[in-house]
DRENDRENFI-135651 format. One record per residue (C-alpha): residue number from 1; residue in three letters; x, y, z. Coordinates in nm, 2 decimals, always signed. Example, Ala and Ser with C-alpha at 12.3 -4.5 7.8 and 13.67 -1.06 7.14 Angstrom:
2
{k: 1&r: ALA&px: +1.23&py: -0.45&pz: +0.78}
{k: 2&r: SER&px: +1.37&py: -0.11&pz: +0.71}
This chain:
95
{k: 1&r: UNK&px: +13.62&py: +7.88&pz: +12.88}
{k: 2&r: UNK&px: +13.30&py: +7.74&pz: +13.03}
{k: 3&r: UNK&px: +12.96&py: +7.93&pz: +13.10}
{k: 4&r: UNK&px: +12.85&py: +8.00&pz: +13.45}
{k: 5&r: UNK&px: +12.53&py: +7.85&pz: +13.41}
{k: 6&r: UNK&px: +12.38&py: +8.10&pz: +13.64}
{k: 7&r: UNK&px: +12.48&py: +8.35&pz: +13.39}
{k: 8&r: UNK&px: +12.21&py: +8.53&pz: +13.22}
{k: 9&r: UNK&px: +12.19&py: +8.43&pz: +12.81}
{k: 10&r: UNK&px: +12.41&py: +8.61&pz: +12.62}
{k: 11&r: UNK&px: +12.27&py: +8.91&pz: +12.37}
{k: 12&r: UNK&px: +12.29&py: +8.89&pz: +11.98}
{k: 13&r: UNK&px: +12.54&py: +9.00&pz: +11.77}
{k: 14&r: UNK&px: +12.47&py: +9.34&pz: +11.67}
{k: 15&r: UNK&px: +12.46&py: +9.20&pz: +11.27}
{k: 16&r: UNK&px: +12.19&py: +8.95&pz: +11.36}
{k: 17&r: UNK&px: +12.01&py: +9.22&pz: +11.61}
{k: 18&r: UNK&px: +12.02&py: +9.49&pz: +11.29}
{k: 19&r: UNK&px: +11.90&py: +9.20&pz: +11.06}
{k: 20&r: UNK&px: +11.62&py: +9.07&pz: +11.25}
{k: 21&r: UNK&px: +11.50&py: +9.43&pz: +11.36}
{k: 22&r: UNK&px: +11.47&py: +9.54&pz: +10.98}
{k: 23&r: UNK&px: +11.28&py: +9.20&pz: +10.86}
{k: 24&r: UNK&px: +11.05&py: +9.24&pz: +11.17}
{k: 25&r: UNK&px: +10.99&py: +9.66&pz: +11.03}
{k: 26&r: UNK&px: +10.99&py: +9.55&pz: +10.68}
{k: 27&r: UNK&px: +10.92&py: +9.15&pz: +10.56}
{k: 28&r: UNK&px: +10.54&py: +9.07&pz: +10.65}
{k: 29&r: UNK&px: +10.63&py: +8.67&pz: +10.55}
{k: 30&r: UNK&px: +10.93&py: +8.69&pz: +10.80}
{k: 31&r: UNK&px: +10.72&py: +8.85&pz: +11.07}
{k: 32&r: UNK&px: +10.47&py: +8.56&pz: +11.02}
{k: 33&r: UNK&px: +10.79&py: +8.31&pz: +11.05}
{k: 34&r: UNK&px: +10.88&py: +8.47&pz: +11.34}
{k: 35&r: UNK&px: +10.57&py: +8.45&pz: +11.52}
{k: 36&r: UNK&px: +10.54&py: +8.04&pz: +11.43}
{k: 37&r: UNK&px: +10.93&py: +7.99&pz: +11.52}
{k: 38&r: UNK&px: +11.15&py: +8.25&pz: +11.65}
{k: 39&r: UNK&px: +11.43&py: +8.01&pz: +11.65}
{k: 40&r: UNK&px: +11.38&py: +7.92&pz: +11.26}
{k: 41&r: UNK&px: +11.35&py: +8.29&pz: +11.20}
{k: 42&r: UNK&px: +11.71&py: +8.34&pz: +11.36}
{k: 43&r: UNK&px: +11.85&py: +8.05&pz: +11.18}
{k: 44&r: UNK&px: +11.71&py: +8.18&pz: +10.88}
{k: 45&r: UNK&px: +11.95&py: +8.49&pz: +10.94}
{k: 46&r: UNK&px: +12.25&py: +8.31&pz: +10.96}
{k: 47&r: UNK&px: +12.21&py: +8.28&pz: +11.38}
{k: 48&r: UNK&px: +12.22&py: +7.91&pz: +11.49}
{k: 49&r: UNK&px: +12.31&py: +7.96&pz: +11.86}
{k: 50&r: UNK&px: +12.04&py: +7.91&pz: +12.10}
{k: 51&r: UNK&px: +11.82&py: +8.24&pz: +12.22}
{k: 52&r: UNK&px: +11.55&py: +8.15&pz: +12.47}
{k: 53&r: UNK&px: +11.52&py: +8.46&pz: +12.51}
{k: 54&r: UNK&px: +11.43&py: +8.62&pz: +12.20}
{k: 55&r: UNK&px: +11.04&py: +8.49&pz: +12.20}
{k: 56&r: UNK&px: +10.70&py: +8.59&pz: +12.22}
{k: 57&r: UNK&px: +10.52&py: +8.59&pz: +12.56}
{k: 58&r: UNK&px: +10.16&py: +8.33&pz: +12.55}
{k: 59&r: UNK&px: +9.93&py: +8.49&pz: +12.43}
{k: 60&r: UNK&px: +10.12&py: +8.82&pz: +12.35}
{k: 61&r: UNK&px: +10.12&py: +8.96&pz: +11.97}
{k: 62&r: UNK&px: +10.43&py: +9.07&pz: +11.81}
{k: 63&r: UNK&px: +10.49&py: +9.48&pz: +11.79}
{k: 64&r: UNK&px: +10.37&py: +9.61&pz: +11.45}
{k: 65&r: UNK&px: +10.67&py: +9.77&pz: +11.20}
{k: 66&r: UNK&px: +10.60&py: +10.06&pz: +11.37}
{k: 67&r: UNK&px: +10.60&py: +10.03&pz: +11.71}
{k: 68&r: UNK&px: +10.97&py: +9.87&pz: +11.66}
{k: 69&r: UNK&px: +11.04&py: +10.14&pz: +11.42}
{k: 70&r: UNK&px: +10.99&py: +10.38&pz: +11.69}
{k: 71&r: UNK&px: +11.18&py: +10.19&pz: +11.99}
{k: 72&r: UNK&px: +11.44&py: +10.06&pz: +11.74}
{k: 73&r: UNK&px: +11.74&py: +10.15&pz: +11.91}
{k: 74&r: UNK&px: +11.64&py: +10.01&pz: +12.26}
{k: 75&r: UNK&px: +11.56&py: +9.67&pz: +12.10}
{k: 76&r: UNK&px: +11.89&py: +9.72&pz: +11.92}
{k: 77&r: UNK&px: +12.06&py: +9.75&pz: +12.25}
{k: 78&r: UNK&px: +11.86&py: +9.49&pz: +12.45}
{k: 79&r: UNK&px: +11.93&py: +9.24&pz: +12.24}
{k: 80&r: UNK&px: +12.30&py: +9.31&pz: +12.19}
{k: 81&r: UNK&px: +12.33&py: +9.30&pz: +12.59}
{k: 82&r: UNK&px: +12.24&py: +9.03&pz: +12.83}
{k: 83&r: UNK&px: +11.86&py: +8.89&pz: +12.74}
{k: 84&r: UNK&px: +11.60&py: +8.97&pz: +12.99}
{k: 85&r: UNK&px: +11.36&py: +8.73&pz: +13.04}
{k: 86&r: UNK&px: +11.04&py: +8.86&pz: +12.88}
{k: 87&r: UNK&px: +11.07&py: +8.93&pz: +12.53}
{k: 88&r: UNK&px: +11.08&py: +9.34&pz: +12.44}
{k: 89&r: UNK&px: +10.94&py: +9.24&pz: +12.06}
{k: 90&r: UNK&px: +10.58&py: +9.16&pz: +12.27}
{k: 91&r: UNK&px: +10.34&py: +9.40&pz: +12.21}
{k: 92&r: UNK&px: +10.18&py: +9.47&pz: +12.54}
{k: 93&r: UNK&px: +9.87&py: +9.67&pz: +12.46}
{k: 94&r: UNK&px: +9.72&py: +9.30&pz: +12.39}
{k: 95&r: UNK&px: +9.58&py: +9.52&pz: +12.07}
């Protein structure tokens, strides 16, 4: 079956959603590889498909443990279903 290639990028799966949201809350060395390469990061949780989607805005900083603790099961969802553009990890106080 091909991809429309208008299609939006597909979401995670939810194992690779769970696992990246509870390094992000909890693994200060993976949130540092994450910020540096989100694309590593995912590979480095078994995820080798591409995710464009899954990235920090320029200039944005990633949401501390506890902002993502607190919107976990949006994220969760977001990233299971079609990727928006912008990235819901961002933090976008600028703090």
């Amino acid at each position: 079956m091909s991809q429309d290639n208008n299609a939006p990028p597909a979401g995670l799966p939810p194992r690779v959603a769970k696992a990246l949201l509870d390094k992000l809350e909890s693994d200060q060395a993976f949130r540092d590889a994450f910020t540096q390469s989100p694309a590593q990061a995912l590979r480095s949780l078994g995820h080798t498909e591409a995710a464009p989607c899954i990235a920090l805005k320029p200039g944005a900083k990633l949401a501390s443990p506890a902002e993502i603790r607190a919107q976990r099961a949006k994220l969760e969802a977001t990233m299971t279903a079609v990727q928006k553009a912008d990235c819901d990890l961002s933090s976008q106080s600028g703090h």
